[in-house]
C-alpha positions as CSV (number, residue, x, y, z in Angstrom):
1,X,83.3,144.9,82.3
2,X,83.8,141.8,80.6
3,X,87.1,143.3,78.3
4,X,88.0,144.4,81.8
5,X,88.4,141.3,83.0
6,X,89.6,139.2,80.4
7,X,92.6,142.1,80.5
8,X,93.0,141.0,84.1
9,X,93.6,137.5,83.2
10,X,96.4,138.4,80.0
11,X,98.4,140.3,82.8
12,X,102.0,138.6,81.9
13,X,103.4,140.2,85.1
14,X,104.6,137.0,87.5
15,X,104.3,136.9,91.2
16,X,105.7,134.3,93.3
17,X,104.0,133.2,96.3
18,X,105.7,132.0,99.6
19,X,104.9,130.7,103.0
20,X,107.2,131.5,105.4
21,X,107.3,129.5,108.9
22,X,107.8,130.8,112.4
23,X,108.7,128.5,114.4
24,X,108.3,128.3,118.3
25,X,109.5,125.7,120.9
26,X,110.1,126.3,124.6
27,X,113.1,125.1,126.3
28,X,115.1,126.2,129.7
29,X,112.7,128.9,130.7
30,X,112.8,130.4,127.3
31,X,111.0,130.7,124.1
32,X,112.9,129.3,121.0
33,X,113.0,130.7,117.6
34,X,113.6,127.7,114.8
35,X,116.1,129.0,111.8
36,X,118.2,128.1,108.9
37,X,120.6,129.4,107.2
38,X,119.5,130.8,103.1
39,X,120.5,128.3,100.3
40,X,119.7,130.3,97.5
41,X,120.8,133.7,96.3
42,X,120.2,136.3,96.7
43,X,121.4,136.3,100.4
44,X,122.3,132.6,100.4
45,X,124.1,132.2,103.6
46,X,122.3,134.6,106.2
47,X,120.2,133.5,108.6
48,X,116.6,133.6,107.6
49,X,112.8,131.7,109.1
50,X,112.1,127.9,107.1
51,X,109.9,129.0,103.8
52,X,109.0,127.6,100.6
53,X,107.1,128.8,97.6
54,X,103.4,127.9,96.9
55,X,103.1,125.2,94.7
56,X,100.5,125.5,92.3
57,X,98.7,122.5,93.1
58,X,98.4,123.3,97.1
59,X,96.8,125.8,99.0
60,X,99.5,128.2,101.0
61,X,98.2,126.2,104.4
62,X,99.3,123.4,103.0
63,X,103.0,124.6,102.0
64,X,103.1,125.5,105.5
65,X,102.3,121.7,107.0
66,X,104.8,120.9,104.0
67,X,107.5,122.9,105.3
68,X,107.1,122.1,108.9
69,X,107.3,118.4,108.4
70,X,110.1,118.5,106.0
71,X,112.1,120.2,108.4
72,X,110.8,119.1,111.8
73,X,108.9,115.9,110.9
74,X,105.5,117.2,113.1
75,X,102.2,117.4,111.5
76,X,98.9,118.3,113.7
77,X,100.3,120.8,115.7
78,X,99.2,124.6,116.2
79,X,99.8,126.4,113.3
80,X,97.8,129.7,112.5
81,X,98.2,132.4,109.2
82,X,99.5,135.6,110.9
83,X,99.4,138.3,107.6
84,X,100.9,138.8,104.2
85,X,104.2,140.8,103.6
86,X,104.1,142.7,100.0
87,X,106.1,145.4,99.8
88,X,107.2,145.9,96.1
89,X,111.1,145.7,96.9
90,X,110.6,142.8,99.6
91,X,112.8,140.3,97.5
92,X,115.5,141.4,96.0
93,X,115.4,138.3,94.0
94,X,112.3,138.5,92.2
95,X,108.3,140.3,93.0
96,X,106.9,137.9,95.6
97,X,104.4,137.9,98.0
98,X,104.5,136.1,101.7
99,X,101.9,134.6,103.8
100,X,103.7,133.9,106.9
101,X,102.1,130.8,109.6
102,X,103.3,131.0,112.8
103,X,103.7,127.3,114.4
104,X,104.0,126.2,118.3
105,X,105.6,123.1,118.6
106,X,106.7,120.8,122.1
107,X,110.5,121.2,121.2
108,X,111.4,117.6,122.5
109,X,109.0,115.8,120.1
110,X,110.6,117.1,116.5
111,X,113.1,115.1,114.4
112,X,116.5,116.1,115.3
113,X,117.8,114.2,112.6
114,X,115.6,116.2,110.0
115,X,116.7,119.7,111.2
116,X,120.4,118.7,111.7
117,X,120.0,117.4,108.1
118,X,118.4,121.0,107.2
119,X,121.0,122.9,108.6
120,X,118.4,124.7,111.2
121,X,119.1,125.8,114.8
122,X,116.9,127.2,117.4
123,X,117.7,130.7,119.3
124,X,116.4,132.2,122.1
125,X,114.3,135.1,121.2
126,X,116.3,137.4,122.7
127,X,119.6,136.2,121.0
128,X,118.4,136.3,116.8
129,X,120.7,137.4,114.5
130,X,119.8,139.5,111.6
131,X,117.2,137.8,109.2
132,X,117.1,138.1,105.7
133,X,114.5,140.1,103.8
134,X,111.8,141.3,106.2
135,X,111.6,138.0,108.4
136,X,112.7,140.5,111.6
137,X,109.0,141.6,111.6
138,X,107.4,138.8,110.8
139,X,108.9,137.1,113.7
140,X,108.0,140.5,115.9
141,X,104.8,140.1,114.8
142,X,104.2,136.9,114.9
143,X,105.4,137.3,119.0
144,X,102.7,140.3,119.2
145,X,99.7,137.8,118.0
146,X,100.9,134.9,120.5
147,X,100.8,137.5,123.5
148,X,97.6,138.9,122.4
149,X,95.6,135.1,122.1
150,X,97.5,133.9,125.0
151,X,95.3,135.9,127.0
152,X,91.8,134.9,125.7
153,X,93.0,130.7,124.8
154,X,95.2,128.3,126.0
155,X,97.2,128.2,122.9
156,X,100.8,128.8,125.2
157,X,99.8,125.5,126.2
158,X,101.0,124.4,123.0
159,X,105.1,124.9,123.3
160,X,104.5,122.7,126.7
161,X,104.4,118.9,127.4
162,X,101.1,117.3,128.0
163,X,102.5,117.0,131.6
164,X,103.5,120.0,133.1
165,X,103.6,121.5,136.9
166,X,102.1,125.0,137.7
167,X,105.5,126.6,137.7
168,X,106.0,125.7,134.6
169,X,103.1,126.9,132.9
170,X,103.4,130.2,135.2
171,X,107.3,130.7,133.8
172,X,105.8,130.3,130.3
173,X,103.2,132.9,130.3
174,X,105.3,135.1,131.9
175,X,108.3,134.8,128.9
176,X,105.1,135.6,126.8
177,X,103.5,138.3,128.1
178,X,107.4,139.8,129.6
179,X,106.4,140.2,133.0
180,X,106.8,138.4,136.2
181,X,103.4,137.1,138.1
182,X,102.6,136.5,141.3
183,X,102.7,133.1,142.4
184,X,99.9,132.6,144.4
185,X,97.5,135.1,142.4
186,X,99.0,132.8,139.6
187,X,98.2,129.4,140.9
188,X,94.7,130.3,142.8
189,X,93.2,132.1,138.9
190,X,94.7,129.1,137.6
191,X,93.0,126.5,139.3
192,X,90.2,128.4,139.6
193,X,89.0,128.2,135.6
194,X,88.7,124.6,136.6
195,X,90.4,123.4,133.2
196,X,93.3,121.5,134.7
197,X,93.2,117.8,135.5
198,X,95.6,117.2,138.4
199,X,97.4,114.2,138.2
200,X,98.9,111.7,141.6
201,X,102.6,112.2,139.5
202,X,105.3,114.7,140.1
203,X,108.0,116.3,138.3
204,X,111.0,116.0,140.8
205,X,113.4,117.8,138.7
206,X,114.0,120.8,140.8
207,X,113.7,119.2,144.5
208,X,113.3,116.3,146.8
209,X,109.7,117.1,147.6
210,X,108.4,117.5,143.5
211,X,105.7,119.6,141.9
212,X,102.1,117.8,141.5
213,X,101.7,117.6,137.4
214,X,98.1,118.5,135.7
215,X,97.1,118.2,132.3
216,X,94.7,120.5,130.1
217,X,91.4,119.5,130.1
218,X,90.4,119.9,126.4
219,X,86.8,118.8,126.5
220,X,85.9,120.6,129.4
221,X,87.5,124.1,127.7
222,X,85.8,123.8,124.5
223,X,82.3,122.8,126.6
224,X,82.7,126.2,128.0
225,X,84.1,128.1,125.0
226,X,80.5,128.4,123.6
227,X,79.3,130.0,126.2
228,X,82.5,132.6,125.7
229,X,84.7,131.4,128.3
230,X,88.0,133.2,128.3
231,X,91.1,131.6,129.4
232,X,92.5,135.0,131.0
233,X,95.0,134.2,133.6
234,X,96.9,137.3,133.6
């Protein structure tokens, strides 16, 4: 065993290691997908997610934060490991292995500057191009896992401002789970869960009369996640 594994360690095979970064915002009703275009060959020029490879000194979580704030300027947002990509022939460019974070961010805080700077653009989900390498499923994927938590947490809660009116919250779940709700079933589970503080402001945007705004009510939520309180408003 012991030859065994010193043979292990003399492998002189390489293996780069990436983290690649999707990148959610919400805007207009819609869910926004953060890209840039490649600067390096192979493929330099096609549209492709915001990655970097691991440094050796940093954990891959941290090449994530890295990325983000180099591109958006955010730090201590949601950000969450969705799965590593290794097929063999992923990169034409060299054997590398991916560990993609998915990242939900309030589009109106980031650094416009930075991603103008960067080259980057957001697209609605419904209107990406073609990605480079296998970034396509990462980003389907990465869609999949937001739907699937957004039923047990309030992670959607996330892509909103810390103000927000029941309409808007309802048009956001509904872009993530891809089906229209019912108003009123919407607003009385909502309120029911008893997790939103409402507040004596309004959001006026759409009419005269205004929508009362709320904010998530954090410490009350996590009191009763450990007694395994579901956010479940589908």
């Amino acid at each position: 065993m012991a030859n065994l594994e010193t043979d292990l360690y003399s492998v002189k095979d390489k293996m780069y290691a990436a983290a690649d970064c999707i990148i959610f915002g919400f805007e207009g009703g819609r869910i926004k997908l953060l890209l840039f275009r490649r600067r390096v060959e192979p493929l330099k020029g096609e549209w492709s997610l915001i990655g970097s490879f691991v440094r050796l000194d940093e954990d891959v979580s941290e090449a994530a934060k890295r990325v983000l704030k180099e591109i958006t300027g955010l730090e201590n947002v949601f950000m969450e490991q969705l799965k590593a990509y290794g097929k063999a022939d992923r990169d034409p460019g060299f054997r590398c292995l991916s560990i993609a974070q998915y990242a939900l961010i309030q589009i109106d805080e980031y650094d416009g500057e930075l991603v103008e700077k960067h080259g980057a653009h957001w697209f609605d989900i419904d209107e990406i191009p073609d990605l480079v390498l296998d970034h396509n499923q990462m980003v389907q994927d990465a869609l999949e896992r937001l739907k699937q938590k957004a039923r047990y947490q309030p992670i959607g809660l996330n892509l909103l401002p810390e103000k927000f009116t029941i309409p808007q919250l309802q048009q956001l779940y509904e872009v993530i789970y891809q089906k229209e709700l019912d108003s009123r079933n919407f607003r009385k589970k909502l309120l029911s869960l008893k997790v939103l503080i409402k507040l004596d402001e309004k959001d006026k945007t759409n009419s005269r009369r205004g929508a009362f705004l709320y904010k998530f009510d954090y410490k009350t939520y996590h009191e009763l996640e450990k007694f395994g309180y579901n956010f479940e408003i589908s």
